[in-house]
C-alpha positions in Angstrom: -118.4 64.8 -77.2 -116.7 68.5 -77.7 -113.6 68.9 -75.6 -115.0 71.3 -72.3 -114.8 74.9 -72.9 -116.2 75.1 -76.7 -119.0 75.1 -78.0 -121.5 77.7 -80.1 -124.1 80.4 -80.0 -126.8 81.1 -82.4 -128.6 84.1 -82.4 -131.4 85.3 -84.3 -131.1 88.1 -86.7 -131.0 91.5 -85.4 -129.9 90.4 -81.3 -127.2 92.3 -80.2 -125.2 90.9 -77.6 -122.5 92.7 -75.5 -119.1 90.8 -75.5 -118.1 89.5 -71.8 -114.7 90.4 -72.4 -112.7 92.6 -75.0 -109.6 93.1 -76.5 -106.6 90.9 -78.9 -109.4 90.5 -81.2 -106.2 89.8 -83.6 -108.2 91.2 -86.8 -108.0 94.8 -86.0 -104.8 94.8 -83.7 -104.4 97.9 -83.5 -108.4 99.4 -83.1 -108.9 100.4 -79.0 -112.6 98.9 -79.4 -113.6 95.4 -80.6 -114.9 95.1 -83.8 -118.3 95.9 -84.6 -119.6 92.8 -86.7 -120.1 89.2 -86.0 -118.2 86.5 -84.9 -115.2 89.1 -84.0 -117.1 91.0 -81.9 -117.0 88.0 -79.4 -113.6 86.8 -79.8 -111.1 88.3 -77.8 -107.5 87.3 -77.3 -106.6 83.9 -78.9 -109.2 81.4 -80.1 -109.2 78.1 -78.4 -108.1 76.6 -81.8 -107.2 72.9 -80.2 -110.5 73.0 -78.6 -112.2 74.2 -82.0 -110.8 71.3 -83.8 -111.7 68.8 -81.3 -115.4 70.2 -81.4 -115.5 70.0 -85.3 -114.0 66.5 -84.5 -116.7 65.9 -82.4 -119.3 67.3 -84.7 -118.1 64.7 -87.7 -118.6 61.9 -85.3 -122.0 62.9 -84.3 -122.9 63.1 -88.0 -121.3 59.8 -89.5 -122.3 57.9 -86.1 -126.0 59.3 -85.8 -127.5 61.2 -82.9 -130.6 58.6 -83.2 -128.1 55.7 -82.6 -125.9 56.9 -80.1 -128.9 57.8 -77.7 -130.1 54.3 -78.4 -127.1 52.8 -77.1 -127.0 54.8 -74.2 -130.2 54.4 -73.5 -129.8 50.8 -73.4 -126.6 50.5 -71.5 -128.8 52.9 -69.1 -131.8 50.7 -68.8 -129.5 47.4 -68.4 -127.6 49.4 -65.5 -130.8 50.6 -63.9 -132.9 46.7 -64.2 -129.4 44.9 -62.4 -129.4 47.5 -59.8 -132.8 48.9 -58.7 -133.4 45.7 -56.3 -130.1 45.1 -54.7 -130.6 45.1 -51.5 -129.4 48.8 -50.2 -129.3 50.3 -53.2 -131.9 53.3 -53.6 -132.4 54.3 -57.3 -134.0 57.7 -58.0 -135.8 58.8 -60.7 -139.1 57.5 -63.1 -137.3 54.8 -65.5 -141.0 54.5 -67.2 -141.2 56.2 -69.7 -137.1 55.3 -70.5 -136.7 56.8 -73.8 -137.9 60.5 -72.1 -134.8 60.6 -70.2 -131.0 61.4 -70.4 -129.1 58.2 -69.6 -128.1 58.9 -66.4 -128.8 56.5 -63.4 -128.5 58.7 -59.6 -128.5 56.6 -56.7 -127.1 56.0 -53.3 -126.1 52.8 -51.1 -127.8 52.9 -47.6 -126.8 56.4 -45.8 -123.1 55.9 -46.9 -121.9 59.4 -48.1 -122.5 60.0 -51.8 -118.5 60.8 -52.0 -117.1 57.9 -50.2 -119.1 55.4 -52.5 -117.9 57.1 -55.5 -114.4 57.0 -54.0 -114.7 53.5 -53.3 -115.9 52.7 -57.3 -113.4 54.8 -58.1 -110.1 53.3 -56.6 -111.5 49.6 -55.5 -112.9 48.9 -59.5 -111.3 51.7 -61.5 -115.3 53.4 -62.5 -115.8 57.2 -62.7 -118.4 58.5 -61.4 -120.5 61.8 -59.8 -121.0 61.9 -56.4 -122.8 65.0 -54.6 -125.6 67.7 -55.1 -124.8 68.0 -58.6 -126.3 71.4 -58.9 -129.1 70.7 -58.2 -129.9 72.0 -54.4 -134.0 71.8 -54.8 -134.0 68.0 -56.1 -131.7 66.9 -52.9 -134.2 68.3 -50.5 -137.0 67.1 -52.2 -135.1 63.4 -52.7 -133.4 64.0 -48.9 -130.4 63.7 -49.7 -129.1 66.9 -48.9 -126.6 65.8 -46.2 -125.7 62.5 -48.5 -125.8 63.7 -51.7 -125.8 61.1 -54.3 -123.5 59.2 -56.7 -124.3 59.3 -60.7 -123.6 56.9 -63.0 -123.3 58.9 -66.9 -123.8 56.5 -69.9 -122.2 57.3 -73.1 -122.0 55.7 -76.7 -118.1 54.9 -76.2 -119.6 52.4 -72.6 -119.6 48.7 -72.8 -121.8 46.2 -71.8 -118.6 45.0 -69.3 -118.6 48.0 -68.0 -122.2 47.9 -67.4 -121.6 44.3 -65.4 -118.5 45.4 -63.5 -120.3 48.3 -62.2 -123.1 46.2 -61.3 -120.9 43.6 -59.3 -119.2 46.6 -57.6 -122.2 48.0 -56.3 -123.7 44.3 -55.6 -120.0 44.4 -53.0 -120.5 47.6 -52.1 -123.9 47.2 -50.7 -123.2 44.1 -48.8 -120.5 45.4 -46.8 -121.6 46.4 -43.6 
């Protein structure tokens, strides 16, 4: 829930790790080498302090709200997604939904042989949804799916989704798949 470009690295006692880049550590301003100890040794130019404070802002949430109970409520806006869309007609779901509780609550899927980014256009302007079309990253899992050429469209369920949203993405991809 971090704002991109933050986030942490723990280390165990005794790893050394190089910095990536160096210099305007802004502790020792006027040292020619970055300093020696931990966290400065990382830290060059000017920290991302907005970022920072959104990703403390972020970590309070996740404390107060529960880590237990917002993967719950994914998880359920996930499995309500995935039971009202796995037998539209046209619709190919992929993935093992089995064992539910296993999985990250993302749904991947793809209407007929329409391109992965033209379906995800279509959500996008014709109902207002976001989602992921494309490889993803993931090169090996489109060949093995065949969907190399297509790609596919994923649908990313967070704490902050509704159950409307859940049916309006259902009844946009219920359109979708009837349109010839």
């Amino acid at each position: 829930y971090g704002p991109q470009g933050t986030g942490g690295l723990c280390i165990r006692e005794g790893v050394q790790i190089r910095p990536f880049k160096v210099g305007g550590s802004g502790i020792h301003s006027y040292m020619k080498n970055q300093p020696e100890e931990y966290p400065t040794r990382l830290e060059a130019g000017t920290l991302n302090s907005h970022g920072l404070m959104g990703l403390s802002a972020a970590l309070d949430f996740l404390e107060q709200t529960g880590i237990k109970t917002i993967a719950e409520k994914e998880h359920q806006l996930m499995m309500r997604f995935y039971n009202s869309v796995v037998n539209l007609p046209g619709v190919t779901v992929y993935g093992d939904f089995s064992e539910g509780h296993q999985r990250t609550s993302v749904v991947t899927l793809n209407i007929r042989d329409y391109d992965s980014g033209e379906v995800s256009d279509a959500l996008s302007t014709q109902y207002g949804i976001a989602t992921r079309p494309g490889a993803h990253c993931a090169p090996l899992m489109h060949k093995a799916l065949g969907t190399v050429e297509q790609g596919a469209v994923r649908f990313s369920f967070s704490h902050y989704n509704t159950e409307e949203e859940i049916n309006i993405a259902v009844s946009a991809l219920r359109e979708l798949a009837q349109e010839e």
